[in-house]
C-alpha positions, 0 to 999 in steps of 0.5 A: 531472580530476574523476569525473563522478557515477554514478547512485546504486544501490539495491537495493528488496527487498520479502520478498513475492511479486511483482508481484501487485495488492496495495497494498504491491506496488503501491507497490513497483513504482510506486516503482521506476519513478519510480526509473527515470525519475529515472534511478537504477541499480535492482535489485529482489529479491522471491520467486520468483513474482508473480499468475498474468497480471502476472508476464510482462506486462512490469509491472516495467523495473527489474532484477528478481532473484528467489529460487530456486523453492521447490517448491509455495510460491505463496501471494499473501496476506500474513500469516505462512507456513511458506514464508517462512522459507525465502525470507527467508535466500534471499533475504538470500542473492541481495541479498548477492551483490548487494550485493557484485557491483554496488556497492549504494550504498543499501538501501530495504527494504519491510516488516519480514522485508525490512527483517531481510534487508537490515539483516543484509546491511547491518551485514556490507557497511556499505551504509546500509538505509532502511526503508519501514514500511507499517503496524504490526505490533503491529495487523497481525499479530493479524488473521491468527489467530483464537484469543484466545490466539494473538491476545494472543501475535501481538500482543506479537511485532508489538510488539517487531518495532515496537519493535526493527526500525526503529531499526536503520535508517539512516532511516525512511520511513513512509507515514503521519504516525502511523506516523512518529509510532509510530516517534518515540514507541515505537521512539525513532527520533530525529525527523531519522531518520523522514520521513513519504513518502505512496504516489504514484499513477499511475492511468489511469481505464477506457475509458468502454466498458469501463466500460458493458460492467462494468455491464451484465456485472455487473447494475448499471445503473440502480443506485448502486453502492458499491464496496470493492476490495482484498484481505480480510485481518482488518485490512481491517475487512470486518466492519464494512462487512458490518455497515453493509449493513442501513443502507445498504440502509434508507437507499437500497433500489436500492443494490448493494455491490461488493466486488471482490478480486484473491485467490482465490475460496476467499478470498472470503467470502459475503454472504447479500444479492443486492444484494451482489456478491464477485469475487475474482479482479478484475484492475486493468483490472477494478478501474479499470472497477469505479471506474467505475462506483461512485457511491461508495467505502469504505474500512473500515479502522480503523488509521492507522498504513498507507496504503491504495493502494486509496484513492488509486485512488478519489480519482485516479479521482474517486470520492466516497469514505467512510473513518473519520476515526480511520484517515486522519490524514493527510487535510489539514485545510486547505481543502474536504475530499476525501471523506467522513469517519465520526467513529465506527469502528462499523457505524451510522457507516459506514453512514449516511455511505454512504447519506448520499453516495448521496443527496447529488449534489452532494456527491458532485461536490464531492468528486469535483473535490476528490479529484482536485485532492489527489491532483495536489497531494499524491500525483502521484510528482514531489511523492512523488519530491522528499521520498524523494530528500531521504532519499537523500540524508541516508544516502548522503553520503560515499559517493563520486561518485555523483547525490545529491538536490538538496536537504539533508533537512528534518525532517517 
């Protein structure tokens, strides 16, 4: 009689608190969902906290298996901290025991500490590990230090972790043609071992009521409003939005700027400008009402080698949106563009484009429709879903019965 397939059984480890508002947590968890209802056997492994109001409000149906506490550690932001090198071996430890009770047929590991976790566990117990890179740490890494100094050094130690981590992986999934690109060229991953794989979305817009009760809260009816939200890292490049306002505002006077974080307000930074509002603290019912809202959207960040999430809640929200061109290789080419792009990475590109979308109505419902229509063809999860499987697939084969993709790997 033949054995009847298994699900197959992966264990997603994210070295990150979780689940917090952040992007990458974000596509984390969405991405184990779409696991789920594909009917794969998840575990996920994290620290051992999330954001005060998402840890208990039942946002994540995969098994969840967390570090033990770590007595006064709680930090939500990225970037390098004195706790992680605790958390990390502890949480090599929990994946170990998982791995050796359950059977793991498959290892997806998030970022590089992730990744240096499951590749330890996974040379010791022969489970293949796929590395979900979702950004370069060579550009990464120095925005989280000031010194000159210490930048240059940050950023050789990213370099090497670029350079050393992901050929040590059985695949490697990259959430944007260039850093796939980066993977292939610097890290001399072969081409068959790197798949591009975008973020999916999965975006319910706000109550229209929730959305006029923002306005009104927030002072912003009557006015166009450009809205950025995520967190405010280095790598964010608020510096150059913050630099565009003067343009902006010459261009259209009754605009307002949103900029809305889910961080903490001592994160937070000033802008001396009343028509310049900063939440910190937003949650992403509060996000959702604030796309709403906005008459336009920006993205500011200036390296292509991540995927902001925050962009898809934009463009799956229909807002007309402005990024640099240099940072979205990944926009297609083809057909009527989805949103607006800047060519130059400076404050007078950024700013004029914005003010030319506040002006432009038409334009604006142009992109509208086109944003939505791409993120249906490009980035709804049952597209994302069918590519990811196919990586599945390529480094699960004789591994015994378990349910495999349905189709052999085609080089991306």
């Amino acid at each position: 009689m033949c054995e009847r397939p298994r699900p197959l059984r992966i264990a997603v480890v994210g070295a990150c608190p979780f689940p917090t508002a952040q992007g990458s947590q974000v596509l984390i968890r969405q991405l184990a969902e779409a696991l789920l209802q594909r009917g794969y056997d998840v575990t996920m492994l994290a620290y051992h906290f999330g954001e005060v109001g998402l840890e208990d409000a039942g946002a994540v149906s995969a098994r969840l298996l967390r570090t033990p506490p770590l007595p006064g550690y709680r930090k939500l932001r990225s970037g390098p901290a004195w706790g992680k090198l605790i958390l990390d071996p502890l949480l090599g430890v929990r994946l170990w025991r998982l791995v050796q009770g359950r059977r793991i047929d498959l290892i997806h590991a998030h970022g590089y500490e992730a990744a240096l976790v499951a590749l330890t566990v996974g040379r010791r117990t022969h489970v293949p590990v796929v590395y979900h890179g979702h950004g370069a740490l060579e550009h990464e890494l120095p925005t989280y230090v000031r010194a000159s100094l210490l930048a240059a050094g940050a950023r050789r130690l990213g370099r090497c972790f670029d350079a050393l981590v992901p050929p040590r992986a059985a695949h490697c999934v990259a959430v944007s043609p260039a850093l796939r690109a980066r993977f292939v060229r610097r890290a001399r991953v072969s081409p068959e071992r790197a798949t591009w794989v975008p973020p999916g979305i999965a975006f319910d817009p706000a109550p229209a009521a929730s959305v006029a009760a923002a306005a009104r809260r927030l002072g912003l009816d009557g006015h166009p409003v450009v809205v950025y939200t995520g967190n405010l890292d280095g790598y964010q490049r608020l510096d150059l939005l913050r630099a565009s306002l003067p343009t902006i505002f010459a261009q259209v006077p009754a605009a307002r700027v949103v900029l809305a974080t889910h961080g903490p307000a001592e994160a937070a930074v000033a802008v001396p400008d009343p028509r310049v509002l900063v939440l910190p603290g937003v949650s992403f019912d509060e996000i959702r009402s604030l796309l709403g809202l906005a008459t336009v959207a920006v993205v500011p960040r200036t390296c292509p080698h991540g995927f902001p999430i925050k962009l898809l809640n934009a463009l799956a929200a229909g807002v007309p949106t402005v990024a640099f061109r240099g940072a979205l290789p990944f926009v297609p080419d083809e057909g009527p563009p989805a949103l607006l792009l800047a060519d130059e990475p400076t404050p007078a590109a950024l700013g004029g484009a914005v003010g030319a979308l506040l002006r432009d109505g038409h334009l604006r419902a142009k992109l509208s429709a086109r944003a939505r229509a791409l993120v249906r063809a490009r980035f709804d999860w049952s597209v994302v879903m069918d590519t990811l499987e196919r990586v599945y697939a390529s480094v699960t084969q004789g591994r015994g019965s378990v349910a495999l993709a349905r189709a052999p790997l085609a080089e991306s």
